[in-house]
C-alpha positions as a Markdown table, in Angstrom:
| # | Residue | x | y | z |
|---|---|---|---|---|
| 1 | Unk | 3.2 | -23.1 | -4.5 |
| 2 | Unk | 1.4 | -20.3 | -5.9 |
| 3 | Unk | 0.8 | -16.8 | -5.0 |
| 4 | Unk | -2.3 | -14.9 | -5.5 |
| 5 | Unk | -3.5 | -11.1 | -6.0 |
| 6 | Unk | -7.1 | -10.3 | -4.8 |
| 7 | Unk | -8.2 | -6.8 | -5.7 |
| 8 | Unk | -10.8 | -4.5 | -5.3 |
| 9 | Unk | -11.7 | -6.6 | -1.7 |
| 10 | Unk | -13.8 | -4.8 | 0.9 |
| 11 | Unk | -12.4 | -2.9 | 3.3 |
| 12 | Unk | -14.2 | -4.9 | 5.7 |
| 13 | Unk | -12.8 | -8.2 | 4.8 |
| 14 | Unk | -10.8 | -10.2 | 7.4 |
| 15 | Unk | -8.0 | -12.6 | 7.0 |
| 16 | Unk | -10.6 | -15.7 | 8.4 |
| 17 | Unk | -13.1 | -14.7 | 6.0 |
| 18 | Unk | -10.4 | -14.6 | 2.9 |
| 19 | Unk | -8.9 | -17.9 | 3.9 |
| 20 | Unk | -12.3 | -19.6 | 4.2 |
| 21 | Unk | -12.9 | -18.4 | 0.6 |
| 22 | Unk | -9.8 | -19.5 | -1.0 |
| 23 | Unk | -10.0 | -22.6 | 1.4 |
| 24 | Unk | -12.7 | -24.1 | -0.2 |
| 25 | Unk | -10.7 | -24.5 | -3.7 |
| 26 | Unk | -7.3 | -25.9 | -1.9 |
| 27 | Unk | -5.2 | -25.4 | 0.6 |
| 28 | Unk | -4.3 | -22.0 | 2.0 |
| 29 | Unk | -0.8 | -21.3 | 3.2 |
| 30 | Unk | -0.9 | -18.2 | 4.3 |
| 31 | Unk | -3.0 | -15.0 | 3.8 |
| 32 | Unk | -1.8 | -10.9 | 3.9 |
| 33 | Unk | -3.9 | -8.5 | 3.9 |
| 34 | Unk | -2.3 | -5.1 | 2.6 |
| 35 | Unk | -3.0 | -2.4 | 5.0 |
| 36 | Unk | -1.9 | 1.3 | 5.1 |
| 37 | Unk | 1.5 | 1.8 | 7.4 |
| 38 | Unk | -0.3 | 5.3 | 8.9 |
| 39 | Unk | -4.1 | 4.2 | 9.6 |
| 40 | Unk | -4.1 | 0.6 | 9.7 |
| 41 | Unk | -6.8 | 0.5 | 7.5 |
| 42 | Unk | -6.9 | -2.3 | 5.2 |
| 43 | Unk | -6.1 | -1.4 | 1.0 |
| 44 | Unk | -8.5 | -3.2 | -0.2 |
| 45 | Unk | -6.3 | -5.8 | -1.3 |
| 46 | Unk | -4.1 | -9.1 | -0.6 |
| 47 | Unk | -2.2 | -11.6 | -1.5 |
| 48 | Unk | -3.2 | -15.1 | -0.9 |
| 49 | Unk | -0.1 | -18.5 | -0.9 |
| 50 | Unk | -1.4 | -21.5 | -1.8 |
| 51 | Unk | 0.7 | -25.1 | -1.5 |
| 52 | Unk | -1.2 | -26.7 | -5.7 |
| 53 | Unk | -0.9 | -24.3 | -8.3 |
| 54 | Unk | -3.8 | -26.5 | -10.1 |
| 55 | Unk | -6.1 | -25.7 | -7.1 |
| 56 | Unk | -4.5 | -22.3 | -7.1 |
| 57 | Unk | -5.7 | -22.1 | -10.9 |
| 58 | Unk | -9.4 | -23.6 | -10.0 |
| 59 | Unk | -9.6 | -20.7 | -7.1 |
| 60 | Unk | -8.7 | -17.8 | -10.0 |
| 61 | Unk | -11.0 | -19.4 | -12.5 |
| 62 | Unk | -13.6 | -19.7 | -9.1 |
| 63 | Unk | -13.5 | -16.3 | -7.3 |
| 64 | Unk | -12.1 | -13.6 | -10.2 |
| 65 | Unk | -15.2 | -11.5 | -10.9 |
| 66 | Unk | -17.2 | -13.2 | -7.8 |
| 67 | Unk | -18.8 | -10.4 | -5.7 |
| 68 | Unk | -17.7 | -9.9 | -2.2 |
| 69 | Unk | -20.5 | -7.2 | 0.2 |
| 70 | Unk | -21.2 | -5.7 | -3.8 |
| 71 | Unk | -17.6 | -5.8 | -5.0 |
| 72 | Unk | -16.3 | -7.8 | -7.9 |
| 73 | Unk | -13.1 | -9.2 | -6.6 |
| 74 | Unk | -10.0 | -9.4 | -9.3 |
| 75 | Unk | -8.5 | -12.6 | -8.5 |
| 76 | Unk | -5.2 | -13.9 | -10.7 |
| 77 | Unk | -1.2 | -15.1 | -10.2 |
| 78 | Unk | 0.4 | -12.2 | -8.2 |
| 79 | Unk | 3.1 | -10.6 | -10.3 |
| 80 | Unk | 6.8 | -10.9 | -8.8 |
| 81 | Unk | 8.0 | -8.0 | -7.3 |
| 82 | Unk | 10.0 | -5.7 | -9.2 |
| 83 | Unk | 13.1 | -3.2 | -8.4 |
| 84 | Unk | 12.3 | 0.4 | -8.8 |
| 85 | Unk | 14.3 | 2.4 | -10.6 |
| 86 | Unk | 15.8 | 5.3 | -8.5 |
| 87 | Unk | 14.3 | 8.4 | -8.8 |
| 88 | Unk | 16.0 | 12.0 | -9.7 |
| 89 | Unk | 14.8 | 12.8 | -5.5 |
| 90 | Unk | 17.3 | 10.1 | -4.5 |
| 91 | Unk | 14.3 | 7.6 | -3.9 |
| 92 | Unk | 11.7 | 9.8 | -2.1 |
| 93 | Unk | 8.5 | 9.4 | -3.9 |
| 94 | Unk | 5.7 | 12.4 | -3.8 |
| 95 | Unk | 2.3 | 11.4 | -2.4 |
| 96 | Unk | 0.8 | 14.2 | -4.4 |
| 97 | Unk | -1.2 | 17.1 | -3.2 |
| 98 | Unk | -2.0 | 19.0 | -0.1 |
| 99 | Unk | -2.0 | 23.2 | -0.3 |
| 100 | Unk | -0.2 | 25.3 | 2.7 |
| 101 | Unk | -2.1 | 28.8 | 3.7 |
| 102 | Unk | -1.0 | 31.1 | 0.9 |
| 103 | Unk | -2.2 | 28.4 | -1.9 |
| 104 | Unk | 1.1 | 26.9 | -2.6 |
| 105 | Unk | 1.5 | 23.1 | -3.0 |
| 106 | Unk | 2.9 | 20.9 | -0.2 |
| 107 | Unk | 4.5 | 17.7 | -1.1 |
| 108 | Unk | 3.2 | 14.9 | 1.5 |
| 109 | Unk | 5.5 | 11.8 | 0.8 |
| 110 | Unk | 6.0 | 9.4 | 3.5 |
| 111 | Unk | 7.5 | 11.4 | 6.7 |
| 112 | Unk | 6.3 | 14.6 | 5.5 |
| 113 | Unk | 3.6 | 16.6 | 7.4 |
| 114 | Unk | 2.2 | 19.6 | 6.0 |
| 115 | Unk | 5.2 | 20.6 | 4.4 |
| 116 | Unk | 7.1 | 20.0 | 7.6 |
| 117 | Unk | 10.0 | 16.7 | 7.9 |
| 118 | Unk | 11.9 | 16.7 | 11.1 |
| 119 | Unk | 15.4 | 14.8 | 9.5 |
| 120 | Unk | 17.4 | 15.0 | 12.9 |
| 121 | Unk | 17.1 | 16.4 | 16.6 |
| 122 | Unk | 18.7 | 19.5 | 15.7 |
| 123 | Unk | 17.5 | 20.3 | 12.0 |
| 124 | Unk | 14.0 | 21.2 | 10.4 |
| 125 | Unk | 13.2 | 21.1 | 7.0 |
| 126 | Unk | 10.4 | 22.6 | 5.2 |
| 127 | Unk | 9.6 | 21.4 | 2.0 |
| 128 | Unk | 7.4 | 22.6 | -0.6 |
| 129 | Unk | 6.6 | 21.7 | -4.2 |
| 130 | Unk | 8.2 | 17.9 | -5.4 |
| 131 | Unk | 10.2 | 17.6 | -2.3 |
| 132 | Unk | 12.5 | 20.3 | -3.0 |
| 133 | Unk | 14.0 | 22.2 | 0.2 |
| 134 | Unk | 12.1 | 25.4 | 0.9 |
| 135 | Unk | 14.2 | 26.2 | 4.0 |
| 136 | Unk | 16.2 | 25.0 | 6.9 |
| 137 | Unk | 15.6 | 26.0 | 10.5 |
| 138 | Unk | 17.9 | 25.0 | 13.4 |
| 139 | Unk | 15.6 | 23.9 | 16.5 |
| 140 | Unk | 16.6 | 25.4 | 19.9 |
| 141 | Unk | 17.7 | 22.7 | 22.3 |
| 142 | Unk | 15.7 | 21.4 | 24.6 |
């Protein structure tokens, strides 16, 4: 069994359609499309299983570079998984950008909204500039 990484698929692109494509090299076993945990929206790319690694090998050598609606697709052997080394944030990785009112930089990680992280029923945190803690604020019960 081998598994495969297709990048730089349209957005568009639907597990039936993917399968059919792989399916006429070998047998598919299973197909996952990566899509975004907030929207939904598909990554634009997946990972495809399939049972022969020699008809995984003829679909790579097939489909890398083959255009899909105007987009070359980057087919080839999906890397294992890897461990990530913790961070100095205890593991909270910074999505980047966003700006609040007065100009300053907002941190918007992964349960962070505008600056804003609600970490229990009782406590707010605001947090501003690599995930450092700007303030906290006691909500009133409700």
């Amino acid at each position: 069994m081998k598994n495969l990484f297709v990048g730089n698929l349209p957005h568009s692109t639907g597990e039936a359609e993917l399968r059919a494509l792989f399916a006429a090299h070998g047998t598919v076993d299973r197909v996952s499309i990566v899509t975004d945990r907030e929207t939904g929206r598909a990554r634009g790319f997946a990972f495809v299983e399939m049972k022969d690694a020699a008809e995984a090998d003829k679909a790579i050598a097939a489909l890398n570079g083959k255009e899909l609606e105007g987009r070359a697709l980057k087919v080839n052997e999906a890397r294992p998984k890897t461990e990530r080394s913790a961070s100095p944030r205890g593991g909270q990785r910074s999505g980047g950008g966003g700006y609040g009112r007065d100009g300053s930089s907002w941190s918007q990680w992964s349960g962070c909204v505008a600056g804003i992280r609600l970490c229990s029923t009782t406590e707010l945190i605001l947090w501003r500039c690599e995930c450092q803690v700007e303030a906290v604020q006691a909500l009133p019960n409700v």
